[in-house]
C-alpha positions, -999 to +999 in steps of 0.1 A: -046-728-214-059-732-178-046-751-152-062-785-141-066-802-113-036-825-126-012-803-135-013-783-106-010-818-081+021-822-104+035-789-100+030-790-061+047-819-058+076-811-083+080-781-062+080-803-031+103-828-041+131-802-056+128-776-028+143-806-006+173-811-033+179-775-042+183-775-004+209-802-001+229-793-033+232-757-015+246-771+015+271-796-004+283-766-024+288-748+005+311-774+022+329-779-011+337-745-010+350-744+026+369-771+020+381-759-010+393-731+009+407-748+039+430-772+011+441-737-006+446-719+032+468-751+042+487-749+010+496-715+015+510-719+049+532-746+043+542-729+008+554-699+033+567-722+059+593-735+032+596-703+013+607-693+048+631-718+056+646-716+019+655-682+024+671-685+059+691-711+048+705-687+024+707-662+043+724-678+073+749-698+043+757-660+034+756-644+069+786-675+072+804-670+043+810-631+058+818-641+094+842-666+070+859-637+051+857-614+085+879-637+104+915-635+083+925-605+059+895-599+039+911-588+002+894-590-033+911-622-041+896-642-009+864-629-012+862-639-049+873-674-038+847-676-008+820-663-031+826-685-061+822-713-036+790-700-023+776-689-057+780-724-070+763-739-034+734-712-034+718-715-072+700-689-088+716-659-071+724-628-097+755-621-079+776-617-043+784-585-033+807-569-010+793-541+007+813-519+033+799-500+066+799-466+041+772-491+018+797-486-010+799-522-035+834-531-031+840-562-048+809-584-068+809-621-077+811-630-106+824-601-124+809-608-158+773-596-160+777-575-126+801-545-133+778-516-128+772-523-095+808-520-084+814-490-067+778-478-065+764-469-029+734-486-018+727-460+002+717-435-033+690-467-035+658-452-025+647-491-020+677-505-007+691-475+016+664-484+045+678-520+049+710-514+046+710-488+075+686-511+093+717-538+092+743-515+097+729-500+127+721-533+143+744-552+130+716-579+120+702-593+088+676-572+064+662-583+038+653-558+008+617-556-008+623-572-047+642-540-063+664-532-098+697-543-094+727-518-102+735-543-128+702-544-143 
């Protein structure tokens, strides 16, 4: 079927007029996607931001709690009374350990659940041994990569 005169005038012009809206409904996409992406990029930083100050809240509450059981006669029986307070004040920890300067697990809160990992050195932890001797060397706080527990 050949073209006419018509139907070419109405293709030309269909082409004129949608070239001009393909166009803008590029360029709208393209700022709903960037800000699309901005919303998600400021989400993310303020997600870190208080995934940051969550942990060092805990970490300082803990960092406390040993400066706590460093300043009197540290025995079994005060830590477990420090750390039961602690553990109740700082939810979803798996347990409180007590680690001395040879990285050996003294003493772990609560008991129940957390037996195997008395006694064990966290220095024979291929994932834990680097921040431990990070700590111990500087006398700072480290903070381990996520890693199985002794306990499981």
């Amino acid at each position: 079927m050949p073209l006419t005169r018509p139907s070419v005038q109405a293709s030309v012009i269909l082409v004129s007029l949608a070239t001009p809206l393909l166009i803008f409904l590029s360029f709208f996409e393209k700022r709903e996607i960037d800000a699309a992406r901005e919303r998600i990029q400021a989400d993310a930083e303020s997600a870190a931001s208080k995934l940051k100050m969550f942990l060092s809240d805990r970490l300082r509450t803990l960092w406390l709690m040993s400066q706590y059981l460093e300043s009197f006669s540290l025995t079994e029986q005060n830590f477990a009374k420090a750390a039961g307070d602690f553990y109740i004040a700082l939810p979803g920890l798996k347990a409180i350990n007590w680690i001395n300067s040879e990285g050996t697990i003294l003493w772990v809160y609560p008991e129940s659940g957390n037996e195997a990992a008395r006694g064990m050195s966290v220095l024979d932890h291929p994932q834990a041994a680097p921040s431990f001797k990070v700590a111990r060397g500087t006398g700072t706080t480290t903070v381990t990569p996520p890693l199985e527990l002794f306990q499981g």
